[in-house]
N, C-alpha and C positions, 0 to 999 in steps of 0.2 A: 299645523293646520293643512288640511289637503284641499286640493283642485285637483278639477277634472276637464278635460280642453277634448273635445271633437274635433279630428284632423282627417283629410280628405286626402288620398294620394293617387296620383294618378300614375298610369302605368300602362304597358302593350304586354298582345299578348297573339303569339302566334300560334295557329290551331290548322291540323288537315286531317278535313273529313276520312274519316272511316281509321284515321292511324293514332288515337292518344299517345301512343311514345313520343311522337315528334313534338309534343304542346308543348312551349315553353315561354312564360312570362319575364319580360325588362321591365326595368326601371325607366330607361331612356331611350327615343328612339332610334339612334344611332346602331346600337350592337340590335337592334329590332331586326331593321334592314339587312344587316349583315346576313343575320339567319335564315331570312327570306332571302333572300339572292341565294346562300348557300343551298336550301332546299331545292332553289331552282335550279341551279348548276347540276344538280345531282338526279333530277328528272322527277322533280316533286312539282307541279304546274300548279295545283290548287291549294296554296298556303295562302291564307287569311292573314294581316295583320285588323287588330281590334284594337282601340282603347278601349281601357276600365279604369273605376276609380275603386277604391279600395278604404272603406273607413276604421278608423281604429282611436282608440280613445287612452289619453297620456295622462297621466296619474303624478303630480307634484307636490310632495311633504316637504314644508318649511318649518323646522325647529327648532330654536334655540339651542337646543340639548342636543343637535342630530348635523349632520352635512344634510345640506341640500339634497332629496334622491328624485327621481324621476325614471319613470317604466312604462313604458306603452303594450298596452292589452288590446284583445280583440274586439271584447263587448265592456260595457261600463261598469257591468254586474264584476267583471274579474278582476278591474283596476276599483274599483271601492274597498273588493276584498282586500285584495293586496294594500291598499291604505290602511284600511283597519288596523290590519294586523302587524304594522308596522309601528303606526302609532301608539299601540298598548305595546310592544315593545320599547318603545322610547320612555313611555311615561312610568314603565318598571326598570327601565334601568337595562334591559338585557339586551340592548339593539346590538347588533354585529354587525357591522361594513366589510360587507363581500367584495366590495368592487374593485378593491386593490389585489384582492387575490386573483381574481379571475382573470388577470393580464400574464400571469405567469404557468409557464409547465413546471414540471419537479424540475426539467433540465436547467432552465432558466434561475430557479431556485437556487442549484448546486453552483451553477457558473457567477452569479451574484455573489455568494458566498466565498465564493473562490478568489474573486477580483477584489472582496472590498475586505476582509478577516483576513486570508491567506498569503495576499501577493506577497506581503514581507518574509514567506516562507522560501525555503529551495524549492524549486521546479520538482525535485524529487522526492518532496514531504510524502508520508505516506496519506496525509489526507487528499492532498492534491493529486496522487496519483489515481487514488479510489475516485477522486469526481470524476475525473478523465474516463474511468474505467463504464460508471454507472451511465455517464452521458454517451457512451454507444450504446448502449439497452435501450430495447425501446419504450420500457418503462419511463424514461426521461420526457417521451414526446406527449404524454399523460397531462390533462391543465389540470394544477394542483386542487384546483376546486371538486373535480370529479374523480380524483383517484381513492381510491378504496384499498382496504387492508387484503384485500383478495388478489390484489395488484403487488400488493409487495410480497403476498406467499409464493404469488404465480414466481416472480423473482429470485426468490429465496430456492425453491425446487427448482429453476434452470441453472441456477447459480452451482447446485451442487452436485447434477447431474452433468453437466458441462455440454458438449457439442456442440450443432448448430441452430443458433439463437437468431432472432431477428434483432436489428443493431436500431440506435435510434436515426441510423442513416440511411437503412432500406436492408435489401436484405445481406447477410452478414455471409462470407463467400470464407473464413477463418472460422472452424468450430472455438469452441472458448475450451480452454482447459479445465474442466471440475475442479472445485474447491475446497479446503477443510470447512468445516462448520464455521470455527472461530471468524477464518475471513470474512463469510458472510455476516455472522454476528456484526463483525464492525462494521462492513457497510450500510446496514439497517441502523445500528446505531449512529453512525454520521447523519442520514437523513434525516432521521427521528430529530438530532440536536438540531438539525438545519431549520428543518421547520418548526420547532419550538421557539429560533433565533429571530424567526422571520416573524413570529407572531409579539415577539415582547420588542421587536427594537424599527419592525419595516410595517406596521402595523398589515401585516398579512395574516388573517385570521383565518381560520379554516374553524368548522363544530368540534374536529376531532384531530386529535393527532394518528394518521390510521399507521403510520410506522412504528410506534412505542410497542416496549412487548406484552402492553395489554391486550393492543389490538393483532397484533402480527407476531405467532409464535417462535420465537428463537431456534434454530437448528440444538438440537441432544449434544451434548459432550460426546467425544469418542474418541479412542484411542490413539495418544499423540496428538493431541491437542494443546494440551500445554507442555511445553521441552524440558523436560527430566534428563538432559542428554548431558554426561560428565566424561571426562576424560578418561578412560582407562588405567588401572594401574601396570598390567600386563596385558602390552597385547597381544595379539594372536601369534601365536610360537607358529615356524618355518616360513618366515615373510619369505627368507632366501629362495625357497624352494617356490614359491606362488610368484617369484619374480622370475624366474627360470621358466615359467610354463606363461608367464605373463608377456610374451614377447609378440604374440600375432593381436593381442588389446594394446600394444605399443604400439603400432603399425601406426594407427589413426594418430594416437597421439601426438608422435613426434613426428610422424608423415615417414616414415619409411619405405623403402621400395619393396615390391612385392620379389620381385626376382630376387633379390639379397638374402643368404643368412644371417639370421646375428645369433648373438648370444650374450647372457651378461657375464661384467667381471666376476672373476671365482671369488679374489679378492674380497670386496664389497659385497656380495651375495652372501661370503661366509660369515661377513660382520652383520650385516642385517637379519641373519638367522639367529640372531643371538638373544635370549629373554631380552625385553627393552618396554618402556612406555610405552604410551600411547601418545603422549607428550613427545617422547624422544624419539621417534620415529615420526614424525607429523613434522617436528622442526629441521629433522636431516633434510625431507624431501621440500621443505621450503628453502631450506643454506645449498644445499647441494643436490640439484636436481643431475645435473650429469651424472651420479651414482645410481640413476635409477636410468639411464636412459640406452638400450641395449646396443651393443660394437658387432662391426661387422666379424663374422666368425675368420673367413676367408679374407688375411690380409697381406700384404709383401712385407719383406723383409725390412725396410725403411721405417715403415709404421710403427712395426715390432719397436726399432729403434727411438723411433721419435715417443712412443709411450713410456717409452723406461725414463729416457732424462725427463720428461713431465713428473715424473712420479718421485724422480731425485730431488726434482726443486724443493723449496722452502713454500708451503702452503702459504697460500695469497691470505691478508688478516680479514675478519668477517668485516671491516669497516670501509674494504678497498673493494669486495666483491662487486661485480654488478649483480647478482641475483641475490644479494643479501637481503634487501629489503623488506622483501615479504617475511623472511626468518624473525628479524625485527619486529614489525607488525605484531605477529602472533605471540611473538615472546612477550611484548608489550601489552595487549588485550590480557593475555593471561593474567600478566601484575595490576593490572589498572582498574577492568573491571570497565573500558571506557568504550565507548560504542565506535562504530567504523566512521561514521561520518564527522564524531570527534576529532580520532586524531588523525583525520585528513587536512581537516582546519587549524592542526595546533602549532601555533607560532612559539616562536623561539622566544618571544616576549613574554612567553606565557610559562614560564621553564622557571623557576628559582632552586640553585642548586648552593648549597651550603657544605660543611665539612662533618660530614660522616649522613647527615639529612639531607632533605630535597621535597619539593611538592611544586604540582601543577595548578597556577591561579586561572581557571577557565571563565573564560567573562558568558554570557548568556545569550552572546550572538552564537558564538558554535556549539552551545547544548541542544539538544532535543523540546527541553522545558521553557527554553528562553531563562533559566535560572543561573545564577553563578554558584561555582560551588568550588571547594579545594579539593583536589586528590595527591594525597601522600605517597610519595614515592618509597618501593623497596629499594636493595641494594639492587639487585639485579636489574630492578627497571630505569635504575640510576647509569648502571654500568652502559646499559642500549643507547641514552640518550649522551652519556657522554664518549662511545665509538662514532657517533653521527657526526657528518662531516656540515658545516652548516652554509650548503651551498646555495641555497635560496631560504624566505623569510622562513617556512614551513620547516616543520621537522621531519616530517613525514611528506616529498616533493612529489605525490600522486595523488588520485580519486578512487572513487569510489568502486566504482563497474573496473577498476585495473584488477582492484585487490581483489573481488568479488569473480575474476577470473582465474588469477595467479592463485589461489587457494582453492580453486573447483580443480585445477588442474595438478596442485599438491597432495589433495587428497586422492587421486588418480595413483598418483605413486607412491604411498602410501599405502595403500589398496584400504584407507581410511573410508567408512561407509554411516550414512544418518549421521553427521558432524554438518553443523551449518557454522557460519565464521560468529553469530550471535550467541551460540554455544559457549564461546570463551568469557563472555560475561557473566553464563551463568556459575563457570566454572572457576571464576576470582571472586562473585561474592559469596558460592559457598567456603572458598577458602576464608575468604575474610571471618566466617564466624568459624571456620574448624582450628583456624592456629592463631586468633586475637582472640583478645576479653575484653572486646568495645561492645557495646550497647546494638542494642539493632537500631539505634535513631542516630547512631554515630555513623553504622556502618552505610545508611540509607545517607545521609550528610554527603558520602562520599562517592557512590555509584550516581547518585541525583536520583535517587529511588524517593517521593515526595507522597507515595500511596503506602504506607504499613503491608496492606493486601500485596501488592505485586512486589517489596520487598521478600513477602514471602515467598512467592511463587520463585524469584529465583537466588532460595534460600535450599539448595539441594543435599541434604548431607547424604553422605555414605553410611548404609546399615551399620557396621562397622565401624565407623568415627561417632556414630547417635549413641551406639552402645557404651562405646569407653569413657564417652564424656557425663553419660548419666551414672556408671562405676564411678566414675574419677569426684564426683558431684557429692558420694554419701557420703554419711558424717562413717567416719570410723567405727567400726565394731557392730555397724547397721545391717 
């Protein structure tokens, strides 16, 4: 049932002849005064204060079936409508309660979502990172009640075009870096699920979902968007020679001085001229970066000397190295198939190592999924873990942004190029189907691949390996 109440407000209102810009209406007399003093200070003498009263008519639906609402109109004709039409809402069934959304922006939206679904995440989840990212746009500072799917195009197009953007914090003085599409995809998809989260669980309703990709078209696929990247079998022949002309891009590197000759060892440069993987070269320059790192040409005779018995000694074992680790690392991703922030977490607790077997119990605090899963160890990934010295609980006694350096700068020497360190996942689970006969829900069991879909994506074979396996597959005499 609705009412209608006639309400009187009264109120001031400063006005100087001949100047409407300066008219401005309070609430209270207080800041009235102020304005008027102010105008006089500034050499405005004939500022009027007036009272008014101001009438306006409030409109209250009491429902059984509904919250309480109440809305104040200008005229009584526009709070009756507004009754009406809320009422036959109610009495079909399709009333919507606006009023909890209208206290929120998108920004507020993602940071809720953040605080009260996420915290139990790393600081460095990629969801969490994407809020961070969305809430300087100023898309963020949008009240979710009026944001439109034109609003998330407009987003979509800055996002992929990069530069300088306006932030949700004013203006943005850092161009943004452009984007691949994929990116964008996902953070359109984050929203979309956010406020779908907010409408089933925080009773925040909106008419529309304007982020879904019915309403807000997805960025085109395009090239290099999903990582087809595998490891070479051969790589590029005369590395020696591209390391001999590679000595003024060493400069930055290693910081070298500009006055100085160098030069590389003959030694070493004759061995790394030599056919090799892409693999076996990737892991010299993580075990042994000194062999990439250029000598002064011009040295004395002492040096001369102190190099020869260096190179007499008994090579130091890769378990004593200090630059071993990162060697490790990569040797391990390649067998495991296990993500970086895995086996940054993986405890020695977590290791069962048996006679001639071995496998990794991973609990679902340090997976990606929150899921437990086993991974079966090879020999070789057996042989890494048992060179490892077990001097703290870890097996691996670093993080993330270490390794995610020390491999941007082995690929440097390498002269390795388009290799990301998530590449070696994709490059164990295609091994997993080119040299096992497990199942793809086995081999998914193991990588914690829980979508079929994205088991496939990084399901990459070799033209070459697809061929022999489909030969090797006919029946005889076929």
């Amino acid at each position: 049932m609705a009412s209608f109440e006639k309400r009187v407000y009264q109120s001031w209102r400063v006005s100087v002849a001949g100047r409407p810009d300066l008219k401005k209406s309070f609430e209270k007399p207080a800041p009235t005064k102020a304005y008027a003093q102010e105008l006089k200070d500034s050499g405005v003498d004939n500022a009027q204060v007036k009272p008014f009263q101001s009438t306006r008519w409030q409109a209250r639906i009491r429902n059984k079936l509904a919250p309480e609402l109440i809305q104040t109109f200008p005229t009584k004709a526009m709070a009756q409508e507004w009754a009406q039409a809320r009422e036959g809402e109610i009495v079909k069934r399709q009333f919507v309660d606006y009023r909890e959304a209208q206290r929120y922006t998108l920004g507020g939206l993602l940071q809720r979502f953040d605080a009260e679904r996420l915290m139990a995440l790393d600081k460095n989840h990629p969801d969490r990172s994407r809020i961070r990212k969305i809430c300087r746009h100023a898309i963020a500072r949008i009240p979710i009640t009026t944001i439109q799917p034109a609003d998330f195009a407009q987003y979509r197009n800055q996002r992929l075009k990069g530069g300088y953007i306006e932030s949700g914090t004013g203006a943005d003085t850092t161009p943004w870096a452009p984007v691949k599409g994929t990116t964008v995809k996902r953070e359109l998809d984050l929203m979309s699920g956010i406020i779908s989260h907010a409408g089933k669980e925080w009773k925040i309703y909106l008419a529309i979902n304007p982020a879904t990709g019915k309403h807000t078209n997805r960025p085109d696929k395009q090239t290099g968007d999903e990582r087809t990247r595998r490891l070479a079998d051969v790589h590029h022949d005369g590395l020696g020679e591209k390391l001999k002309a590679s000595v003024d891009s060493a400069r930055r590197l290693h910081r070298l001085r500009q006055d100085v000759a160098y030069m590389q060892d003959p030694e070493i440069t004759e061995l790394l001229a030599m056919p090799q993987t892409e693999q076996q070269v990737l892991l010299r320059a993580c075990r042994y970066p000194e062999w990439f790192r250029p000598r002064k040409k011009d040295v004395s005779a002492a040096t001369v000397l102190a190099r020869s018995k260096k190179q007499a000694l008994r090579p130091v074992k890769a378990r004593l190295r200090k630059t071993g680790g990162l060697w490790a690392i990569v040797s391990f991703a390649i067998e495991t198939a296990m993500r970086r922030g895995e086996m940054c977490k993986l405890r020695w607790e977590h290791v069962h190592l048996g006679h001639g077997d071995g496998y990794l119990e991973l609990p679902g605090s340090i997976t990606k999924n929150k899921k437990s899963r086993v991974v079966t160890l090879s020999h070789r990934a057996m042989r890494i873990l048992l060179t490892r010295t077990k001097v703290t609980e870890f097996v691996f006694a670093t993080n993330e942004n270490t390794i995610k350096q020390a491999f941007k700068r082995a690929k440097v020497r390498a002269q390795v190029t388009d290799l990301r360190l998530h590449d070696l996942r994709h490059e164990a689970t295609s091994r997993l189907f080119e040299e096992t006969t497990l199942r793809a829900e086995e081999i998914g069991q193991m990588t914690g691949h829980t979508d079929p879909r994205m088991l496939q994506r990084y399901n990459n074979l070799r033209p070459k390996e697809f061929v022999d396996r489909v030969a090797a597959s006919r029946k005889r005499g076929k």
